[in-house]
Phi, psi and omega in degrees: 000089183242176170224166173298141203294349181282333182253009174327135168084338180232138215226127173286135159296336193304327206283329188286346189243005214269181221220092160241155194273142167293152193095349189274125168252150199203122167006120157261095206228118189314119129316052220279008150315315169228161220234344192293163164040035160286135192259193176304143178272020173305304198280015198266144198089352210247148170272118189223173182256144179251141215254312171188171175284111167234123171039256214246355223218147149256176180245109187239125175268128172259151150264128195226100166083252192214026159223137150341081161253159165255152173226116190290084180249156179292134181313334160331260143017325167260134179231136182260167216253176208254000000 
């Protein structure tokens, strides 16, 4: 999980503050600058619906395989899809 030498280290507030709605759908896509409310990296790339708000992290339900799962991720980590 590297990034390119140019953007190393830097992380937009927009992307750090950013907003989802329940129902929304989204992306899990690594952020590797930061570590906090990171998911396995099995799940990375995979599409979910976000379920609710905690605190700072959302609740996104995935599918892994062929079971349900939820996942606690930091918003960095999500980009919504169209």
């Amino acid at each position: 999980m590297t990034k390119p030498i140019r953007t190393k280290g830097k992380v937009s507030l927009r992307k750090m503050l950013q907003t989802f709605k329940e129902g929304e759908k989204v992306v899990l896509k690594a952020e590797p600058g930061i570590q906090k409310g990171l998911y396995f990296r099995r799940f990375h790339g995979t599409t979910g619906v976000i379920i609710k708000k905690l605190n700072t992290c959302y609740e996104v339900a995935i599918k892994d395989q062929n079971k349900a799962k939820t996942v606690i991720v930091h918003p960095v980590h999500l980009v919504k899809t169209n």
